[in-house]
N, CA and C of each residue as an Amber inpcrd file, in Angstrom:
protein
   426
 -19.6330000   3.8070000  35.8130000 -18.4350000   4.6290000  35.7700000
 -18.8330000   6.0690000  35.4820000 -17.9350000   7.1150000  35.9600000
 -18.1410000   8.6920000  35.8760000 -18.0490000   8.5680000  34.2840000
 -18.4110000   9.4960000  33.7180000 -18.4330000   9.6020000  32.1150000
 -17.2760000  10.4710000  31.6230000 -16.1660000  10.7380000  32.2880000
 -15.0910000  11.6710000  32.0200000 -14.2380000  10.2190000  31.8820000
 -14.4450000   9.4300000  33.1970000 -13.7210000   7.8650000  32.9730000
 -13.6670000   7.4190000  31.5230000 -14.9890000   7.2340000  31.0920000
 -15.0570000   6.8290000  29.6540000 -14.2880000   7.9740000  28.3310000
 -14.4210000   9.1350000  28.4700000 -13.6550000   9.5080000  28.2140000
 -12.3810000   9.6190000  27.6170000 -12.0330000  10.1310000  29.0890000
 -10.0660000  10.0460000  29.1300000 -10.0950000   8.5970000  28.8140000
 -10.9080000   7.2450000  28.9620000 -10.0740000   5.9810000  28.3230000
 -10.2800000   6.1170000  26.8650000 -11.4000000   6.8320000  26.0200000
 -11.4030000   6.6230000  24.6490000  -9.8950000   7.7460000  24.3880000
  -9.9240000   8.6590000  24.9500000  -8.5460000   9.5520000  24.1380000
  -7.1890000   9.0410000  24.5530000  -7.1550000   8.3020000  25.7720000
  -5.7130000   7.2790000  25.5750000  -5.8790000   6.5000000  24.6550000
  -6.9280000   6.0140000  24.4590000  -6.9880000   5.0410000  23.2450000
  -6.7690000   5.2240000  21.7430000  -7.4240000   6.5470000  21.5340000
  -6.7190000   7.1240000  20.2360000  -5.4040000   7.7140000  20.0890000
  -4.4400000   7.7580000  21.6570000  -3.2330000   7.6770000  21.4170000
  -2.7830000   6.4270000  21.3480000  -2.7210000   5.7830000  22.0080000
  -2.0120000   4.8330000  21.3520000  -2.3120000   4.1700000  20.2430000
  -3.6810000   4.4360000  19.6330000  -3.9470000   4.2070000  18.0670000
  -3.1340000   4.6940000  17.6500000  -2.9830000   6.2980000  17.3250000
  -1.9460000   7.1710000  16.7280000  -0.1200000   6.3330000  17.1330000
   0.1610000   6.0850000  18.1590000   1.4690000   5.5850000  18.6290000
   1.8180000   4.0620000  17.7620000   0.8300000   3.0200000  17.6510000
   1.2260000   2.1200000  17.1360000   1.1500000   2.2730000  15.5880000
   1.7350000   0.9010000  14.8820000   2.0550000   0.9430000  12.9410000
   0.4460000   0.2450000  12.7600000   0.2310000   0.9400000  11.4670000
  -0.9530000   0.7250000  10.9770000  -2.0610000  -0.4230000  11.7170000
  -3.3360000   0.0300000  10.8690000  -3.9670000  -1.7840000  11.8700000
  -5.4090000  -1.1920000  11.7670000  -5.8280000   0.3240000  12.3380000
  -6.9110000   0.0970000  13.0400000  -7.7760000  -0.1330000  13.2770000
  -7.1590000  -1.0160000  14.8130000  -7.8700000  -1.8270000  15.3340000
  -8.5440000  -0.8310000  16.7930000  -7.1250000  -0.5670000  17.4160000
  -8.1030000   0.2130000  18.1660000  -8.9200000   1.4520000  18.5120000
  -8.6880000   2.3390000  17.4300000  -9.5350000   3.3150000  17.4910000
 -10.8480000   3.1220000  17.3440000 -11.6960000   1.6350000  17.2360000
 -13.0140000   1.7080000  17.1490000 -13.1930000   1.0330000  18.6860000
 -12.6750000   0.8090000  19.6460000 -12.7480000   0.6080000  21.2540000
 -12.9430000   2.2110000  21.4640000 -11.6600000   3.1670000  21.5160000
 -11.6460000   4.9700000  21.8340000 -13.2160000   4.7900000  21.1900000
 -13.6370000   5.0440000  19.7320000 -14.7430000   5.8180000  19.8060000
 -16.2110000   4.7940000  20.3700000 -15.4590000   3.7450000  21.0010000
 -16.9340000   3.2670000  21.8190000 -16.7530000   3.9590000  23.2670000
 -15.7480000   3.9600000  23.9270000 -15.4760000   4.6220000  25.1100000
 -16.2170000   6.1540000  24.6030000 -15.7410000   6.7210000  23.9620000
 -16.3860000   8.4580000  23.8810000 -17.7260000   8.5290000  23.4440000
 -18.6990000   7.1740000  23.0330000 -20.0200000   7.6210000  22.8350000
 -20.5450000   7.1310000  23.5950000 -19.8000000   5.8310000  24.4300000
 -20.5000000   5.9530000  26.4620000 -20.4940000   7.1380000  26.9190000
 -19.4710000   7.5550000  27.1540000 -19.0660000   8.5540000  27.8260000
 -20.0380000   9.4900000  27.8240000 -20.1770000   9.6640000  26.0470000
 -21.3300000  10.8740000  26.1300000 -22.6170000  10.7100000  26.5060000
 -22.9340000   9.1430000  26.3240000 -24.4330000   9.0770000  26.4350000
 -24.5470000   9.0520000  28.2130000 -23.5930000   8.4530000  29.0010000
 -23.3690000   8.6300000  29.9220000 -23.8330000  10.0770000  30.9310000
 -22.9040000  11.3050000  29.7540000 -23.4880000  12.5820000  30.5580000
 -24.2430000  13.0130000  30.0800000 -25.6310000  12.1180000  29.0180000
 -26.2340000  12.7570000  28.8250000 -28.1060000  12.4780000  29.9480000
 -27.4280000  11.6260000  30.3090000 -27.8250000  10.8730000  31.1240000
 -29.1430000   9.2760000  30.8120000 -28.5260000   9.1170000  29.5670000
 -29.2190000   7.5540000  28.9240000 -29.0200000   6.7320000  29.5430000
 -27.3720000   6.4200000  29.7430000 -26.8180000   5.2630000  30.2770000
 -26.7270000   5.4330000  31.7330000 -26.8540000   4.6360000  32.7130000
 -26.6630000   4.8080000  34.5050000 -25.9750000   3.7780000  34.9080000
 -25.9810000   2.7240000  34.0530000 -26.1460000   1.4450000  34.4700000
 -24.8920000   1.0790000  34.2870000 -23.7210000   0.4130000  34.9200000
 -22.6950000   0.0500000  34.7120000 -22.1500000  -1.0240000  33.5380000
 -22.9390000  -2.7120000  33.8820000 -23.6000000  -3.2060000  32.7860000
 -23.9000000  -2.9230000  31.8940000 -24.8280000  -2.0430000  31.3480000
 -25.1210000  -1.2170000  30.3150000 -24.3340000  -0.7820000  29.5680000
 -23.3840000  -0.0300000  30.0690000 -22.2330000   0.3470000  29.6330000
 -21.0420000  -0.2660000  28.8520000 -20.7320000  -1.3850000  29.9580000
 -19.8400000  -1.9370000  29.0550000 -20.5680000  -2.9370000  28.1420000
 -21.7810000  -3.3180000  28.1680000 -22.2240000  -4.0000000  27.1570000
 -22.6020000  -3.7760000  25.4600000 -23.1160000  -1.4570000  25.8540000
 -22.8860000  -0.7450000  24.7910000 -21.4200000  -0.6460000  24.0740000
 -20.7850000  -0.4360000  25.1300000 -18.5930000  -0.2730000  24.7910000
 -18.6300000  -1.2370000  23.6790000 -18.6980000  -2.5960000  24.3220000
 -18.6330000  -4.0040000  23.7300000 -19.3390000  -3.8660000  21.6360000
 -20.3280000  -3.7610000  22.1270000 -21.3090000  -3.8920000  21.0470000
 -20.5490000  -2.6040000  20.0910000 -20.5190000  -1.4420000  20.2590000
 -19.9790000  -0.4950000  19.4260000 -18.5080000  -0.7740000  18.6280000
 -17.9720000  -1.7520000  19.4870000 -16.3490000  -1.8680000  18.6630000
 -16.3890000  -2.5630000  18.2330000 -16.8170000  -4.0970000  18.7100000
 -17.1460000  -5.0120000  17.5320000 -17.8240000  -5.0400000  16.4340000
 -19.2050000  -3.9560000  16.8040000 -19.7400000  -3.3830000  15.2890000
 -18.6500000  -3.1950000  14.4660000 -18.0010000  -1.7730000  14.8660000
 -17.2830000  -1.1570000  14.4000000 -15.9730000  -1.7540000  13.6310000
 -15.2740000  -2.7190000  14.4010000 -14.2140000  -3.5400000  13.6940000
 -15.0740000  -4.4780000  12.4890000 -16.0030000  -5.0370000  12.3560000
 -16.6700000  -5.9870000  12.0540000 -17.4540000  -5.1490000  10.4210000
 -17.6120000  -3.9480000  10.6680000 -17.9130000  -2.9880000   9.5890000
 -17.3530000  -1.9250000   8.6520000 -16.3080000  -1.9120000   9.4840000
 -15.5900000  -0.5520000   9.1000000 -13.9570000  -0.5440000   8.9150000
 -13.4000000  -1.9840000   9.6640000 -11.8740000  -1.1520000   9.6060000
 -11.2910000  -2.1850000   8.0440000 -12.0460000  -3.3560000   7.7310000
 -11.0910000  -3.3680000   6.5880000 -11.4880000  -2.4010000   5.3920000
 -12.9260000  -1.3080000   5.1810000 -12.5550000  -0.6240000   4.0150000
 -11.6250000   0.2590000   4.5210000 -11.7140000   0.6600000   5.8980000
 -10.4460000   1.6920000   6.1620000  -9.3020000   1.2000000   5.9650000
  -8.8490000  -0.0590000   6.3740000  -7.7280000  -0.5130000   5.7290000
  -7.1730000  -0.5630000   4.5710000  -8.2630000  -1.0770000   3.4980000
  -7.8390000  -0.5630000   2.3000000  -7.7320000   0.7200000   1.4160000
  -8.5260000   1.5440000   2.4050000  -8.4580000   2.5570000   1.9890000
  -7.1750000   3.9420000   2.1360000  -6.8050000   3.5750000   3.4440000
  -6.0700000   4.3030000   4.0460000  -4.8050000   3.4180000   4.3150000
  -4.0890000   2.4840000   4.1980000  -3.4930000   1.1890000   4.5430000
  -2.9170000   1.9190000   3.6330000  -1.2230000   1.3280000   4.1670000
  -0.2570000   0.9640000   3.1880000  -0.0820000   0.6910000   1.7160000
   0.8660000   1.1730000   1.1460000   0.3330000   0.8520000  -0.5330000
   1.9370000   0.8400000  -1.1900000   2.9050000   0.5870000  -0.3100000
   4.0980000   0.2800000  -0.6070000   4.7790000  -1.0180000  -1.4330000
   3.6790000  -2.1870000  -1.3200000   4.0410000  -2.9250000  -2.4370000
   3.8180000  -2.7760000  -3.6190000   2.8900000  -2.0580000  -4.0610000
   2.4640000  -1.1970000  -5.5710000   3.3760000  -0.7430000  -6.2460000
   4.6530000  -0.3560000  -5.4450000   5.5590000   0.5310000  -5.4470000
   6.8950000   0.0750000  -5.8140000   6.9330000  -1.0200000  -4.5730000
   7.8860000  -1.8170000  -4.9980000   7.6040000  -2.9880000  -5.9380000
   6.4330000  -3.0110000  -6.5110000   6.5010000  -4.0600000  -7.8560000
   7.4350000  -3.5410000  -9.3660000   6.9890000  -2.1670000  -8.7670000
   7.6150000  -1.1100000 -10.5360000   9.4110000  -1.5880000 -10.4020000
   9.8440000  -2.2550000  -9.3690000  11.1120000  -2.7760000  -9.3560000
  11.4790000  -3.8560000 -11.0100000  10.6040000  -4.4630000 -10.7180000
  10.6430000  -5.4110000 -11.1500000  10.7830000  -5.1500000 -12.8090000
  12.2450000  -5.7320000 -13.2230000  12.6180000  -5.6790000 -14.1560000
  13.4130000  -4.5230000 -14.7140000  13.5020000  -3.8710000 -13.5550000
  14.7640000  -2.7300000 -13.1970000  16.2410000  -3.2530000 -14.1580000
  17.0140000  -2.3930000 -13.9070000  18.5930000  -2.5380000 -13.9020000
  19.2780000  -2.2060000 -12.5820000  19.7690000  -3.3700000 -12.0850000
  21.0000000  -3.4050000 -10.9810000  21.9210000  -3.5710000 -10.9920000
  23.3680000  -2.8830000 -10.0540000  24.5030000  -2.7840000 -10.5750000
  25.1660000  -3.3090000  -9.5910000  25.4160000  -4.3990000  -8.8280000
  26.2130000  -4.9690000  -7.8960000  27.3910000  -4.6800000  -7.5390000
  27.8050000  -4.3510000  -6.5140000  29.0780000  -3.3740000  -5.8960000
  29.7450000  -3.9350000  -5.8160000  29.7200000  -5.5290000  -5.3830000
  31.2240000  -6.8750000  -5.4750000  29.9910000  -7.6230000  -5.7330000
  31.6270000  -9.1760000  -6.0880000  30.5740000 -10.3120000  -6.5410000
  29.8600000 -10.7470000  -5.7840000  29.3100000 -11.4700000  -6.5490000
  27.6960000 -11.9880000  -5.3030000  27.7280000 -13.5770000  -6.4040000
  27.6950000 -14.4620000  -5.5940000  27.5140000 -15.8420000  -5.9810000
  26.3050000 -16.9620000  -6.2910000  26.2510000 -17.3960000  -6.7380000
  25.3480000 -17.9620000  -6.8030000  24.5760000 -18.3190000  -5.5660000
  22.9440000 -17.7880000  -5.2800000  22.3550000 -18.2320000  -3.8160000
  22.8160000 -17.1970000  -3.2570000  23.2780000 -16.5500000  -3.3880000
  24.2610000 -15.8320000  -2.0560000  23.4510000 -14.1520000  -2.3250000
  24.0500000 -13.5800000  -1.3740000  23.3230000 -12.3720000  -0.9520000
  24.0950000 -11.2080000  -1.2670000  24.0240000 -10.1590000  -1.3820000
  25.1340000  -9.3590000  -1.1490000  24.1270000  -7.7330000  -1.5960000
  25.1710000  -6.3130000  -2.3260000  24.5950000  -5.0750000  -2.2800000
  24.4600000  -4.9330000  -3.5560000  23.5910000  -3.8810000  -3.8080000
  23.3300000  -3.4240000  -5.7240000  22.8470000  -1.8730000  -5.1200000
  23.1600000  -1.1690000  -6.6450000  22.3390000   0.1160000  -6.8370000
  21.9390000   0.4400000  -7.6430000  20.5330000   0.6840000  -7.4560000
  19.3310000   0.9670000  -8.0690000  18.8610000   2.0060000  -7.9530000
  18.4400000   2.6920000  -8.6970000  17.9040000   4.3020000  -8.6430000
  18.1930000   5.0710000  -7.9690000  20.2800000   5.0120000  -7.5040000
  20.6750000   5.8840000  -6.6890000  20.6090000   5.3970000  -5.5500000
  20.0060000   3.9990000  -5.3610000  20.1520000   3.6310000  -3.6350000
  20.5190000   2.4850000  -3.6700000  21.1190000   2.1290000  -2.1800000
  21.9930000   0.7320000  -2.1180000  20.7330000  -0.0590000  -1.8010000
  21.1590000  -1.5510000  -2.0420000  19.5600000  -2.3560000  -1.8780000
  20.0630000  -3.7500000  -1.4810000  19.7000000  -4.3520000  -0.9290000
  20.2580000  -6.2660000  -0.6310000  19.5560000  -6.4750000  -1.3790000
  20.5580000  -7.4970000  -1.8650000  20.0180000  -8.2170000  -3.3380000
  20.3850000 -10.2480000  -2.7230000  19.7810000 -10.6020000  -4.1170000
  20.4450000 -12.1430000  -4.0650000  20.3200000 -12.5830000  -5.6830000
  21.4160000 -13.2090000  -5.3390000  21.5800000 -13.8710000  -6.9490000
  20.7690000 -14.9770000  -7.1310000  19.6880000 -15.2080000  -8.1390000
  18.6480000 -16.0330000  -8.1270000  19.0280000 -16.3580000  -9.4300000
  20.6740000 -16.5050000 -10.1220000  20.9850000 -17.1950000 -11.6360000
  21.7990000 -17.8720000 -10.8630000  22.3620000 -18.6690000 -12.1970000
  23.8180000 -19.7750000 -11.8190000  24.8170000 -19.5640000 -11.9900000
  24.9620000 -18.3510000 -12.6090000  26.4340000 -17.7730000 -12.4110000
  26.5680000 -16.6550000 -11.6580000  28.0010000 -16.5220000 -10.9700000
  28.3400000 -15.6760000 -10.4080000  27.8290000 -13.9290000 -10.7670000
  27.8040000 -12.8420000 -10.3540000  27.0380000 -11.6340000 -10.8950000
  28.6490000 -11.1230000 -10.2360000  28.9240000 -10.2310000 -11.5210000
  30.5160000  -9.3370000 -11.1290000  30.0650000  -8.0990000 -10.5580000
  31.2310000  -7.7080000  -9.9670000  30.5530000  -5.9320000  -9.3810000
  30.8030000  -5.4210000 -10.5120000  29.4520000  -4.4540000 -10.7190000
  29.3870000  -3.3120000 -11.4750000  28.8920000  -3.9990000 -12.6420000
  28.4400000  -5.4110000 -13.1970000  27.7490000  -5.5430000 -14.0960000
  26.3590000  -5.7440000 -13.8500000  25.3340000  -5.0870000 -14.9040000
  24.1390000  -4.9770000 -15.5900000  23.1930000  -5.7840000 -15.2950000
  22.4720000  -5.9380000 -14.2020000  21.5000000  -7.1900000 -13.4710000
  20.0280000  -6.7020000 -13.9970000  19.1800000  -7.7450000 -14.1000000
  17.6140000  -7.2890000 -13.8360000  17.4510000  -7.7740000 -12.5010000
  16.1000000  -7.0960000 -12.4260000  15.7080000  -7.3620000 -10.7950000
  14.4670000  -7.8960000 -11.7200000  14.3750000  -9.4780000 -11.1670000
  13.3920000 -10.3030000 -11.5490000  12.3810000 -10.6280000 -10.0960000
  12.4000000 -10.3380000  -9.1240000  11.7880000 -10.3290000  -8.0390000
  11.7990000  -9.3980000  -7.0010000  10.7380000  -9.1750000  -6.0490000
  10.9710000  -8.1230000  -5.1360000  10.7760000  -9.2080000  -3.8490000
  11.1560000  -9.4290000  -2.9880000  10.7570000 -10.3450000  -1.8960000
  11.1410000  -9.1370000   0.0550000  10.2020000  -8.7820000   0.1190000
  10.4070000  -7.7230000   1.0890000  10.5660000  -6.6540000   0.7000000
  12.1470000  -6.3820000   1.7790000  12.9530000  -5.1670000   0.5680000
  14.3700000  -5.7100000   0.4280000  14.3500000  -7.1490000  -0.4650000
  15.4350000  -8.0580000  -0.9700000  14.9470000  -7.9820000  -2.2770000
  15.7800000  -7.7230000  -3.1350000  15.6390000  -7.6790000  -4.4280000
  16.4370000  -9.1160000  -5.0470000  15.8900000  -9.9890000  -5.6990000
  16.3840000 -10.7650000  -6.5250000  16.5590000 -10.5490000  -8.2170000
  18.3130000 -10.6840000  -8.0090000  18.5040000 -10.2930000  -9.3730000
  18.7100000 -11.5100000 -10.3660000  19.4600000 -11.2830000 -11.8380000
  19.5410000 -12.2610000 -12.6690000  20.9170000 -11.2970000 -13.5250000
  21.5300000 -12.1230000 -13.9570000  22.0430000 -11.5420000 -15.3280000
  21.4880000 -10.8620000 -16.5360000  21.7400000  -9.5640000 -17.4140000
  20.6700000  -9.0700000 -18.2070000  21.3380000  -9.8530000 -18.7560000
């Protein structure tokens, strides 16, 4: 392949890295495409074979070495966040029944909740949030 080929496929590839939610996965394919590419015009690689066998070998390195510290490093960190929930005060807007689902507000924001006691929870009385499950908050009676 021309080495601009390799290329333009590694920088579509780091768009749609950039376009999709967390992961990456494929930005270590893009930077195997762009160091064919280069070795390509530099004139190492000729060989077609060659090529994609280097492509190959560079991303699987690469996934295989590198993306879960990037993951943890750079990854999401929103459940950290939503643990400090836990053991909050919630204020339920109507009743909510036992099992049953319904709204609360918590630090100024509305939130789906579920009643995880055995009695009914009244609107506007005094809940803990004893669980975080998503972004469903399970409450209790204080």
């Amino acid at each position: 392949m021309l080495w601009w080929y390799w290329v333009v496929f590694g920088l579509v590839l780091v768009a749609v890295e950039l376009a999709t939610p967390g992961g990456f996965f494929v930005i270590f394919f893009a930077i195997a495409a762009i160091v064919v590419g280069s070795l390509e015009l530099l004139g190492v690689l000729e060989l077609a074979w060659l090529q994609w066998l280097l492509f190959t070998v560079i991303a699987l390195a690469g996934l295989a070495l590198f993306r879960k510290p990037l993951v943890e490093r750079l990854g999401p960190r929103g459940s950290a966040e939503m643990d400090t929930l836990v053991g909050e005060i919630a204020v339920p807007a109507s009743a909510i029944p036992p099992g049953e689902h319904g709204r609360a507000e918590l630090r100024g924001a509305g939130w789906s909740v579920r009643n995880v006691d055995t009695t009914t929870l009244a609107a506007g009385q005094r809940c803990r949030v004893v669980a975080v499950q998503g972004l469903m908050l399970d409450l209790r009676q204080e």
